[in-house]
Each structure stands twice: as structure tokens, then as C-alpha cells.
C-alpha atoms as a printed R data frame, in Angstrom:
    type eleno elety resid chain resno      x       y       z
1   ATOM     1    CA   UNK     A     1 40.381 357.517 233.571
2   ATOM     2    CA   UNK     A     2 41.541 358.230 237.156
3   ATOM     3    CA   UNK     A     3 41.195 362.058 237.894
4   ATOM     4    CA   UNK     A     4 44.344 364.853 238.814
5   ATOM     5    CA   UNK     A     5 44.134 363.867 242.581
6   ATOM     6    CA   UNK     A     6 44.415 360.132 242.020
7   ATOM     7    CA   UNK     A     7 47.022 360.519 239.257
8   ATOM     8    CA   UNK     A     8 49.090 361.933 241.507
9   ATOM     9    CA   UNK     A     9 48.573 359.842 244.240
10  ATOM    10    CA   UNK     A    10 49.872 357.290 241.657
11  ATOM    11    CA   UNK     A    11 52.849 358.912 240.438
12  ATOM    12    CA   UNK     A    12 53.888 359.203 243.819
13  ATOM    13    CA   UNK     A    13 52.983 355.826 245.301
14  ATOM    14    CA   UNK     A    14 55.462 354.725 241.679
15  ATOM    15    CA   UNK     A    15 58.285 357.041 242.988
16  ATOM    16    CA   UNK     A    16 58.093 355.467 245.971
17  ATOM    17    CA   UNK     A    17 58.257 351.670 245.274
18  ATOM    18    CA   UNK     A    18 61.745 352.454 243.578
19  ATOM    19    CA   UNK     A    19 65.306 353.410 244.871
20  ATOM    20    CA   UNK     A    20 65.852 357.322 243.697
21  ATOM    21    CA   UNK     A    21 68.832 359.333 244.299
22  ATOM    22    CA   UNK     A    22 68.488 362.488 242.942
23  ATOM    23    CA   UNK     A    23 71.906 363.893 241.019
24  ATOM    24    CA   UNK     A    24 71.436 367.258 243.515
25  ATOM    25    CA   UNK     A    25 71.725 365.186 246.611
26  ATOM    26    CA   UNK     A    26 75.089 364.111 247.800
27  ATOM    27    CA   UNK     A    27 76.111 361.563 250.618
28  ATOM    28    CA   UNK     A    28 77.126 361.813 254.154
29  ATOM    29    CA   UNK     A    29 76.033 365.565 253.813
30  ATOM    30    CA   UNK     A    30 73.501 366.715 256.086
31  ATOM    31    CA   UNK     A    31 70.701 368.644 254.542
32  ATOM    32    CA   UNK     A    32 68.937 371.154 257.160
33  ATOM    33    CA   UNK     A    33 65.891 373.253 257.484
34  ATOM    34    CA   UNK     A    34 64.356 375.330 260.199
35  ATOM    35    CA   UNK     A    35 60.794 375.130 260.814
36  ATOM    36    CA   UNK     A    36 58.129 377.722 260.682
37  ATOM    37    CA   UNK     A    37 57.275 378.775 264.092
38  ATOM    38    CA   UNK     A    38 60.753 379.690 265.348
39  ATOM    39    CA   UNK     A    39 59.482 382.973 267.032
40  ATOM    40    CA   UNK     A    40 62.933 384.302 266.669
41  ATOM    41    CA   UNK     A    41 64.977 381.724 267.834
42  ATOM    42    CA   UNK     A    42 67.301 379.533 266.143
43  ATOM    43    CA   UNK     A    43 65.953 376.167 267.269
44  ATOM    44    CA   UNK     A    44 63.576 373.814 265.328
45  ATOM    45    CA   UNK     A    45 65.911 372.114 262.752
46  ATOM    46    CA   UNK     A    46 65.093 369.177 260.460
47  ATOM    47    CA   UNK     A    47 67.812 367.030 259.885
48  ATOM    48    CA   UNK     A    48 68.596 364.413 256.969
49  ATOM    49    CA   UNK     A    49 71.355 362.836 255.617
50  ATOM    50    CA   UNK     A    50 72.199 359.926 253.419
51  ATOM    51    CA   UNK     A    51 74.993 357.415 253.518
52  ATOM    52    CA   UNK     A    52 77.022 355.970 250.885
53  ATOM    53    CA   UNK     A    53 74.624 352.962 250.711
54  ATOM    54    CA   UNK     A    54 71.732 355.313 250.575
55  ATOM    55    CA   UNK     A    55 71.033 354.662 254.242
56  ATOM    56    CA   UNK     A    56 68.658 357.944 255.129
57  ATOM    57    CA   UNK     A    57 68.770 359.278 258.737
58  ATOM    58    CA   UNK     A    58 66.972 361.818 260.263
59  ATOM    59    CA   UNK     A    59 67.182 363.898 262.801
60  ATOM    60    CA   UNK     A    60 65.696 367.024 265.091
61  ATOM    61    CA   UNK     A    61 66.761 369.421 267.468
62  ATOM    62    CA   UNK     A    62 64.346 370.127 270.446
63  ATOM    63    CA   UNK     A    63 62.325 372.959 270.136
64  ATOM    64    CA   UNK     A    64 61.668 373.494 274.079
65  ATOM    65    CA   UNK     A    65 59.813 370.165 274.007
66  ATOM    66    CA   UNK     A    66 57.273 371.066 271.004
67  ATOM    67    CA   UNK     A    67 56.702 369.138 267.349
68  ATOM    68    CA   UNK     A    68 58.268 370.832 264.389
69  ATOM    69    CA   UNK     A    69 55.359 372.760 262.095
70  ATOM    70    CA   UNK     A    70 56.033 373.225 258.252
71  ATOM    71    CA   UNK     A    71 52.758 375.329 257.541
72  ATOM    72    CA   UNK     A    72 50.679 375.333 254.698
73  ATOM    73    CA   UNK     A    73 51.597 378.020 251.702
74  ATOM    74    CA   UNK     A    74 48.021 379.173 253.306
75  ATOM    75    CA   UNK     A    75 48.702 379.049 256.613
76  ATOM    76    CA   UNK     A    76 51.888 381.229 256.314
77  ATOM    77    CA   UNK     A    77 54.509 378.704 255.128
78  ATOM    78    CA   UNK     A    78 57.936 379.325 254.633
79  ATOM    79    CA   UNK     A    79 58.842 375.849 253.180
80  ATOM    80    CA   UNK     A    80 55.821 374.350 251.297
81  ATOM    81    CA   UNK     A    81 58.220 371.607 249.541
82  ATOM    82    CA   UNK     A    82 59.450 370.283 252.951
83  ATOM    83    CA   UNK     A    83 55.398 370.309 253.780
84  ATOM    84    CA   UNK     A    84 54.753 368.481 250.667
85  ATOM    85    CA   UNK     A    85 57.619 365.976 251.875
86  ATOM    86    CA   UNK     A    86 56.300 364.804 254.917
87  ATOM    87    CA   UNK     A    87 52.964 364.819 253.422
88  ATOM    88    CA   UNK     A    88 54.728 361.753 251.018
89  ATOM    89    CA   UNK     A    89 56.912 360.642 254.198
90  ATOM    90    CA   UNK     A    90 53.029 359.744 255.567
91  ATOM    91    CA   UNK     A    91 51.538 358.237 252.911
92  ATOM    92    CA   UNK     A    92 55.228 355.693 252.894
93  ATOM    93    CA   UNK     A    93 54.954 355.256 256.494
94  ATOM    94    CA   UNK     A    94 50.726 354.260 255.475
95  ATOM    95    CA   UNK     A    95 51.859 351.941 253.059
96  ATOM    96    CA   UNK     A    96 55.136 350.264 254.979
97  ATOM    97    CA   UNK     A    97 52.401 349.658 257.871
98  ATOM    98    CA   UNK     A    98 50.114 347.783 255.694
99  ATOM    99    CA   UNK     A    99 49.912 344.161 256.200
100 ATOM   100    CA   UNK     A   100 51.725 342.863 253.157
């Protein structure tokens, strides 16, 4: 019996062998989200939007040069979902890199 960690490594490795489109997201919208370390500014914006076809792109502003941070809920996070997001954007980019 595999235990919590690996059962949701495998619920998530099954979400993302199929095609979801979630009824909350719509097309050629883009949905936007500033990062944690903005010290004030307005800068730092994650970017996505989907086409029609389902065609994601993504997209940043610069942020004086400097990697976007989405902090742990420890680590004083403001957005732990987006976090939790890119955590599963890795793992896909992992498994897309594997020889097939």
C-alpha cells in the first residue's frame, strides 16, 4: 500500500497524463498574480493564459532582472497554491524530459 506522499505523487502524475480544463478557467483570458517579494512595487507578475485549443502560454514581467519567488506558507507566502503549481509545473517538466 503506497503511503500519503506517494499517493499523491500518483494522483498528480494521473492529472497530468490527461487534458483538464477546469469549468472556472476561461480562454484567451489572462490569469495574473504578483509574486511575493515585491518590496512595494508593482512589478513581478505571473502571466498565463489559454487559447481556444487549450494552447497555455505564459508569461513574466521583469522584476529589475531577478526570478519570481512564491514562498512557502512557512516562509511568509502570500500564494501557497501558485507555489504548489510550479511545484507540479516541475515534476511535468521532470517527466516531459525523460527519455520516453
Amino acid at each position: 500500500m503506497p503511503t500519503p506522499r506517494e499517493q499523491q505523487a500518483e494522483n498528480i502524475i494521473d492529472l497530468l497524463e490527461n487534458l483538464i480544463w477546469p469549468p472556472e478557467i476561461e480562454q484567451d483570458i489572462w490569469y495574473c498574480i504578483q509574486h511575493d517579494d515585491t518590496d512595494g512595487s508593482d512589478t513581478g507578475i505571473l502571466k498565463v493564459r489559454f487559447a481556444g485549443k487549450g494552447d497555455a502560454f505564459l508569461s513574466t514581467d521583469t522584476h529589475q532582472g531577478l526570478p519570481l519567488r512564491f514562498r512557502t506558507e512557512s516562509g511568509g507566502s502570500h500564494c501557497p497554491r501558485i507555489r504548489n503549481a510550479l511545484m507540479i509545473l516541475a515534476l511535468a517538466i521532470e517527466l516531459e524530459n525523460k527519455p520516453k
